[in-house]
C-alpha positions in Angstrom: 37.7 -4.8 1.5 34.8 -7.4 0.9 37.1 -10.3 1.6 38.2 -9.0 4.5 34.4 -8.2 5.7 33.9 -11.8 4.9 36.6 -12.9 6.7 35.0 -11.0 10.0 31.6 -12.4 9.3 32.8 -16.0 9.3 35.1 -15.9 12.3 34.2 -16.6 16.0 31.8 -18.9 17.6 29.4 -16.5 18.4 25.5 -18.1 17.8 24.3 -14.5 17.2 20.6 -16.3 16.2 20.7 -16.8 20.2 20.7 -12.8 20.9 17.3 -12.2 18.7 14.0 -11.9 20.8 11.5 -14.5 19.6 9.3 -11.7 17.9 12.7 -11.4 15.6 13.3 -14.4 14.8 9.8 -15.1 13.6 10.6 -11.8 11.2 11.0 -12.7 7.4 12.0 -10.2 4.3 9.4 -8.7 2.5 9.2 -10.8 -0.6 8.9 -8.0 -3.2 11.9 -6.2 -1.5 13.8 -9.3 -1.7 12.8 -9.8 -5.6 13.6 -6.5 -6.3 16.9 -7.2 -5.5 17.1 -10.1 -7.9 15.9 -8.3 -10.7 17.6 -4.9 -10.2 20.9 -5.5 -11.8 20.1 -7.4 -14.9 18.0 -6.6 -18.3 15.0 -8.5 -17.0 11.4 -6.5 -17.6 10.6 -6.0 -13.8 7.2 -5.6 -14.1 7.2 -6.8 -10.2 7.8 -3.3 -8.1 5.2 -1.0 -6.7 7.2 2.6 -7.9 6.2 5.6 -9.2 7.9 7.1 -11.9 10.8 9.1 -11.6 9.3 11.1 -14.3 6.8 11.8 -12.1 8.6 13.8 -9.8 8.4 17.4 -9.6 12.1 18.0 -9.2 12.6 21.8 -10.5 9.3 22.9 -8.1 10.7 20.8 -5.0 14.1 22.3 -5.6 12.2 25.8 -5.9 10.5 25.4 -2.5 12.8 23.9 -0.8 15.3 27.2 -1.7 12.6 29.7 -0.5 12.0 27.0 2.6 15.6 26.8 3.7 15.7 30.6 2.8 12.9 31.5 5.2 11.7 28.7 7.5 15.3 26.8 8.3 15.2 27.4 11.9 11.7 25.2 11.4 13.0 23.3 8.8 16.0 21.8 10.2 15.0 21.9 13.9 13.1 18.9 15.6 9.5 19.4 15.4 6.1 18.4 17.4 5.0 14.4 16.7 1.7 15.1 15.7 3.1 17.7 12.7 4.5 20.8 11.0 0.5 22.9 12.1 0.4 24.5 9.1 0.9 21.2 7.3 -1.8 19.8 9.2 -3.9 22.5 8.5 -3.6 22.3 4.9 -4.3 18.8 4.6 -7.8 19.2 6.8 -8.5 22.1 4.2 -7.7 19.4 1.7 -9.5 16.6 2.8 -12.7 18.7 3.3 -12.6 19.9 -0.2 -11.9 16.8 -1.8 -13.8 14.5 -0.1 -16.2 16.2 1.8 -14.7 15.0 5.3 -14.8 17.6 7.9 -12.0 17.7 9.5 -9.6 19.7 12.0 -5.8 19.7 12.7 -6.4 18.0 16.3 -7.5 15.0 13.5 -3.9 14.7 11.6 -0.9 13.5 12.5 2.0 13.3 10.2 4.0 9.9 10.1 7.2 8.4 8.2 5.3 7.1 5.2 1.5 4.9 5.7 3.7 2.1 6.3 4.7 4.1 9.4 0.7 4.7 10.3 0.5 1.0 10.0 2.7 0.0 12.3 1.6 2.3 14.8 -2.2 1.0 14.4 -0.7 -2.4 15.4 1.4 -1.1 18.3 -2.0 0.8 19.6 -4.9 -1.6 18.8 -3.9 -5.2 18.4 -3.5 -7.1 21.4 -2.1 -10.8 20.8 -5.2 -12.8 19.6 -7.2 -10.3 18.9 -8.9 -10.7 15.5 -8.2 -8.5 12.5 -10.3 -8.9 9.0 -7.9 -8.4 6.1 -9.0 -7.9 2.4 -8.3 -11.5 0.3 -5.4 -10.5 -1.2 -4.5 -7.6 0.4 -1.4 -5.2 1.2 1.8 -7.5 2.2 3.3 -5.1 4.3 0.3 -4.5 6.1 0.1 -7.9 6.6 3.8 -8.1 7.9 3.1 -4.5 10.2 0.4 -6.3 12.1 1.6 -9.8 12.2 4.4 -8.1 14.5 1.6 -8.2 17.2 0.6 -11.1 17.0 -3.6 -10.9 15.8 -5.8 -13.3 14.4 -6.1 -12.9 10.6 -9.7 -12.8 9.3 -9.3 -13.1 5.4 -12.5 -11.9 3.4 -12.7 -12.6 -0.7 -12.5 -10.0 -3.0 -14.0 -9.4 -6.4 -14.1 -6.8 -9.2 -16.4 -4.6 -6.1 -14.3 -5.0 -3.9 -14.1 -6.5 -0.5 -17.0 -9.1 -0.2 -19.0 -7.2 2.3 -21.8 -10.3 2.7 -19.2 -12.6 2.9 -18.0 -10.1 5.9 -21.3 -10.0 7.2 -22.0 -13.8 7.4 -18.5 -14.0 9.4 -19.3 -11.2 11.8 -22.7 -13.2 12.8 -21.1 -16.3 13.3 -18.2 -14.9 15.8 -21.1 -13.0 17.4 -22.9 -16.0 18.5 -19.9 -17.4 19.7 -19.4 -14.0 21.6 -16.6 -13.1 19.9 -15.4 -9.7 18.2 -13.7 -8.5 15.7 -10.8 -5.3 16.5 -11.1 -3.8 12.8 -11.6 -4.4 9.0 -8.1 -3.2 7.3 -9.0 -2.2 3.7 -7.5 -0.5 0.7 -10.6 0.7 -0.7 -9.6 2.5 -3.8 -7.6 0.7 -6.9 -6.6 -1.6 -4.0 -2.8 -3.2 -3.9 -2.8 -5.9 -5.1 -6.1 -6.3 -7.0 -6.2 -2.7 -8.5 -10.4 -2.7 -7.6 -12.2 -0.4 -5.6 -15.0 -1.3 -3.4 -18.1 -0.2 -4.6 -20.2 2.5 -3.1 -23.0 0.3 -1.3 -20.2 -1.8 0.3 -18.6 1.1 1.8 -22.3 2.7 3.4 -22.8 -1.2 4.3 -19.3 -1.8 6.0 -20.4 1.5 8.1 -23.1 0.2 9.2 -21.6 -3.1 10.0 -18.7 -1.3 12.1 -21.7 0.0 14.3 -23.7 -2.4 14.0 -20.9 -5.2 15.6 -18.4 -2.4 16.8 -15.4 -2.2 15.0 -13.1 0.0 13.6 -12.2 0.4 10.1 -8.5 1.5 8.8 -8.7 3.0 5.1 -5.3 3.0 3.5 -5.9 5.1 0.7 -2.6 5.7 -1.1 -4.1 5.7 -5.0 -7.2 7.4 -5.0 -5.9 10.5 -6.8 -4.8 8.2 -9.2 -8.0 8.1 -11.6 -7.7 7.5 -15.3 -11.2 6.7 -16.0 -14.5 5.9 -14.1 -16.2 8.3 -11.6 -14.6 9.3 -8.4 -16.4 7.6 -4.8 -16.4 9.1 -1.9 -13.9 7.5 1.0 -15.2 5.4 3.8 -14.3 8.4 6.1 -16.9 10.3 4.4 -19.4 8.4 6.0 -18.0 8.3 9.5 -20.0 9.9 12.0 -19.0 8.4 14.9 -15.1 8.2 14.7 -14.9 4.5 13.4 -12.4 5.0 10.5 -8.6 5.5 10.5 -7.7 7.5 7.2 -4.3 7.0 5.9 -2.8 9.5 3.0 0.5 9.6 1.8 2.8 11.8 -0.2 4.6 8.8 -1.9 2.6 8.5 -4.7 1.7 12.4 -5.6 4.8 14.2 -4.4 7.7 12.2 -4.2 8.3 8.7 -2.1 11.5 9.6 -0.9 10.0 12.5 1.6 8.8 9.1 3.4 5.5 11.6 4.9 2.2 10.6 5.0 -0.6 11.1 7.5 -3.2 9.8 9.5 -7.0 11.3 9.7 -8.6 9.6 13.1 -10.8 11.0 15.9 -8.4 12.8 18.3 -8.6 10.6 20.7 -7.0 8.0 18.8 -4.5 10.5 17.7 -3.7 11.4 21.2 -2.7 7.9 22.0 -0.6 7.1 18.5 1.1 10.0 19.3 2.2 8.8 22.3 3.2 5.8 20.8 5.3 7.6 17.9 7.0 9.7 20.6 8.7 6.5 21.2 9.7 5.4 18.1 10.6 8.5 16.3 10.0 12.1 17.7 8.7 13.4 14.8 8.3 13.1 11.1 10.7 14.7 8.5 11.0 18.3 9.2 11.9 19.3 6.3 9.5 17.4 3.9 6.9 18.5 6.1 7.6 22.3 5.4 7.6 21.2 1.5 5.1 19.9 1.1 3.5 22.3 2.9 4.3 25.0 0.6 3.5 22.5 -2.3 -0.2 21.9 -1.4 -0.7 25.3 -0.7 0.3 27.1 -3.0 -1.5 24.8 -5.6 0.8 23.1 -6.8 -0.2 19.7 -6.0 -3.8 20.0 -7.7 -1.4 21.1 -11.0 0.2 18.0 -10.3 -1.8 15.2 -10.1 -3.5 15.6 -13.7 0.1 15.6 -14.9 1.1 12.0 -13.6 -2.5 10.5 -14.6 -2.0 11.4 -17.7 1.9 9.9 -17.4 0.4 6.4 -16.0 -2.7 6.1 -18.0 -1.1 4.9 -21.2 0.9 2.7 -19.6 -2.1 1.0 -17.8 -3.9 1.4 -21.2 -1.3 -0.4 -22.9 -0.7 -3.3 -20.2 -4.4 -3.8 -20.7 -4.1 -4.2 -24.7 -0.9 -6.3 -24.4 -3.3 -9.0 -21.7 -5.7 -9.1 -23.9 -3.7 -9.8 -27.8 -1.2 -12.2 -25.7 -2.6 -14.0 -22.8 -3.9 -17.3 -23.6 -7.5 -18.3 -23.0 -8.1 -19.3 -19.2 -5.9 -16.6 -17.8 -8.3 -13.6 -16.5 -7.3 -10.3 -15.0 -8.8 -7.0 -13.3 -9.3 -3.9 -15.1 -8.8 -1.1 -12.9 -9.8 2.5 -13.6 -6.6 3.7 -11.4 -3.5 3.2 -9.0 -0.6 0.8 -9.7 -1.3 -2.7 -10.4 -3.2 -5.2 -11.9 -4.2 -8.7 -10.5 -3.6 -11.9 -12.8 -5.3 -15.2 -11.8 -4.2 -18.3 -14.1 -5.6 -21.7 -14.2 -5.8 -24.1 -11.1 -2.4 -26.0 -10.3 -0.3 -23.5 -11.5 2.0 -21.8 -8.3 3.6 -18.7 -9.6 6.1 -18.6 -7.0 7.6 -21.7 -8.8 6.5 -20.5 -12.2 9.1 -17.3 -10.9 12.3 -18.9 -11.8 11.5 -19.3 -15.2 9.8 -15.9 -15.7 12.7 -14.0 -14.9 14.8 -16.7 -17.5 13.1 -15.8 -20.0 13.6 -11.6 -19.6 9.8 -10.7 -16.8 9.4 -10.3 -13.6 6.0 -10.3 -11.3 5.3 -10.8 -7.5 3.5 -14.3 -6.8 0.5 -13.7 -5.4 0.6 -15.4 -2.0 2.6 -13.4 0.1 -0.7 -11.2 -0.4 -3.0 -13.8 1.7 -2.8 -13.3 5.2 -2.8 -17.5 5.1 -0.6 -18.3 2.1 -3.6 -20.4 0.4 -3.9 -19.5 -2.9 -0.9 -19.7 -5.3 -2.4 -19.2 -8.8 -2.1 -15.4 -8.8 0.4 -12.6 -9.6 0.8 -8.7 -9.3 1.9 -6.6 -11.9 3.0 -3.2 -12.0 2.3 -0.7 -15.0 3.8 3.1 -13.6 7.6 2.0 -13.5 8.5 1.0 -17.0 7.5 2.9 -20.5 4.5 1.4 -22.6 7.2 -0.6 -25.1 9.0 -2.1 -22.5 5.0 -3.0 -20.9 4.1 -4.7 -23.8 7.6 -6.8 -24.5 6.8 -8.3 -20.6 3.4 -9.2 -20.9 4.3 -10.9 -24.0 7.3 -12.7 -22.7 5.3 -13.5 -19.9 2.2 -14.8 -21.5 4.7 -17.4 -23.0 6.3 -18.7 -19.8 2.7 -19.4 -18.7 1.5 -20.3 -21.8 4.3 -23.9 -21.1 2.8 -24.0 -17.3 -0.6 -24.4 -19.1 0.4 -27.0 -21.5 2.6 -28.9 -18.9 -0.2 -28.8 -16.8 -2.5 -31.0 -19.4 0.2 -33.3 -19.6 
């Protein structure tokens, strides 16, 4: 069979390249999917991936509801539904949001989309204009990066630290394009235990970015797929919580407390923004997974997703606990890392002159696997970082990579002395 696909592939003069719009051919693989791929098959440590656990998972109370859903709700269930949402699902989630963050909001503010990644491109397909300029966090979220570079905007890049977008450094840009009389479309942040760097901005830099947003008038998207995920520290409120005017695009997702597989998340805007990215969704998908929508649902509220979340952060937190320890007894001295009090990941910057994308190679030789950190700078500039993962793989197996890594760069440090 794959010899004679092969054969098929290879035959005919056809220069299919030719056939591709010029927005398509300027399309590349996301690099993490593409590593993925490399280290999937083999014994190598992938510390690289952003998954949850499969452990995770509630499987026995999604196969519960979805019985009693397909029992009493199919012809919902398994019909088409509306584009903005399942209403009772929408409902829910306002209760929700108002309860745990203390953001007032109503059902005419949700719509239910295939996943943030989904909300993401949608934002670009409404908002961005070619040229139009969009500030980005310093690393920040590579496919949000690849959603909007689809469009065609001018990337903004601001530094982060341990707080956080750089907020002053924001501040000192916005001035400068002012008295050139230029604008800015919107600040794109992941405010919480933020993908890549695992930090969260601090509380003044979120009342500050506010009052930056009305001050130079811009919108602000929040991607906020982590926050439930809190092992230690005290909870902040979101950005949203602070928006009285409409300037913030809330984006929640199921992936990381239900299950990724239902691909549903949601966006929380002013309905007029709503009105129009529903528009634009109508075009692209109808409406979001019927089914998951009536789950989850039922999951939220009924309670079962407040049982839940306590349940996977006390899953993950050993596992961040122990990638912490294992950085600290193994790294050598003159590598530095975050320390983030939730979410996924953890950001590793080494020494000048060492490129972890061609440090890669011999990482996954020796057993470990990470994602080089410039695919997560909207210009590619600095290539001394990496991403690592703690939720996928059990504390032992955290420990062995880190270790295994700290001795692949421990060679790049001494090579790099000569």
């Amino acid at each position: 069979m794959e010899e004679k696909l092969m054969r098929k592939l290879g035959s005919g003069s056809l220069d299919f390249e030719t056939y591709f719009s010029d927005k398509a051919q300027r399309m590349k693989a996301s690099e993490i999917r593409e590593l993925l791929k490399l280290v999937e098959s083999s014994d190598v440590i992938s510390l690289a991936g952003g998954l949850p656990a499969p452990e995770t998972f509630p499987v026995e109370k999604i196969r519960e509801i979805a019985q009693d859903v397909l029992t009493h709700h199919a012809d919902k269930a398994l019909q088409y539904g509306t584009t903005k949402g399942f209403t009772p699902l929408r409902l829910t989630l306002a209760d929700w949001m108002e309860k745990r963050y203390g953001i007032p909001t109503s059902k005419v503010e949700i719509m239910m989309v295939a996943g943030s990644q989904q909300a993401l491109d949608l934002i670009g397909r409404t908002f961005i204009n070619p040229g139009d300029m969009v500030v980005v966090e310093g690393p920040t979220y590579l496919a949000a990066l690849n959603a909007f570079k689809y469009y065609d905007p001018e990337f903004i890049s601001i530094p982060m630290d341990d707080n956080g977008m750089m907020v002053d450094l924001l501040e000192e840009k916005l001035r400068k394009l002012n008295a050139e009389g230029k604008k800015i479309k919107f600040v794109y942040t992941v405010s919480t235990f933020q993908n890549p760097m695992g930090v969260t901005m601090s509380l003044d830099r979120r009342k500050r970015l506010i009052e930056l947003a009305r001050e130079y008038d811009f919108l602000i998207v929040e991607d906020s797929p982590y926050a439930e995920l809190r092992y230690s520290g005290e909870p902040i409120p979101p950005i949203k919580h602070f928006d009285d005017e409409g300037r913030v695009l809330y984006l929640g997702t199921f992936s990381k407390i239900l299950a990724p597989g239902f691909r549903l998340g949601w966006i929380a805007a002013h309905p007029h923004f709503i009105r129009k990215m529903e528009i634009a969704k109508q075009a692209v998908d109808l409406c979001a997974n019927t089914l998951a929508q009536l789950i989850a649902w039922k999951y939220v509220e009924e309670g079962y997703l407040d049982e839940q979340i306590p349940k996977i952060i006390e899953f993950y937190r050993p596992r961040r606990d122990a990638m912490l320890e294992a950085l600290e007894e193994y790294m050598p001295e003159g590598v530095r890392w975050t320390k983030p009090e939730g979410g996924m990941f953890i950001w590793v910057t080494l020494p000048e002159g060492i490129d972890t994308k061609l440090m890669m190679e011999k990482a996954v030789s020796k057993g470990v696997a990470y994602v080089p950190g410039e695919a997560f700078f909207a210009h590619r500039d600095v290539k001394n970082t990496m991403r690592l993962n703690f939720t996928y793989v059990p504390e032992e197996k955290i420990r062995e990579g880190v270790k295994r890594l700290a001795e692949v760069i421990e060679e790049e440090m001494k090579a790099l002395k000569g």
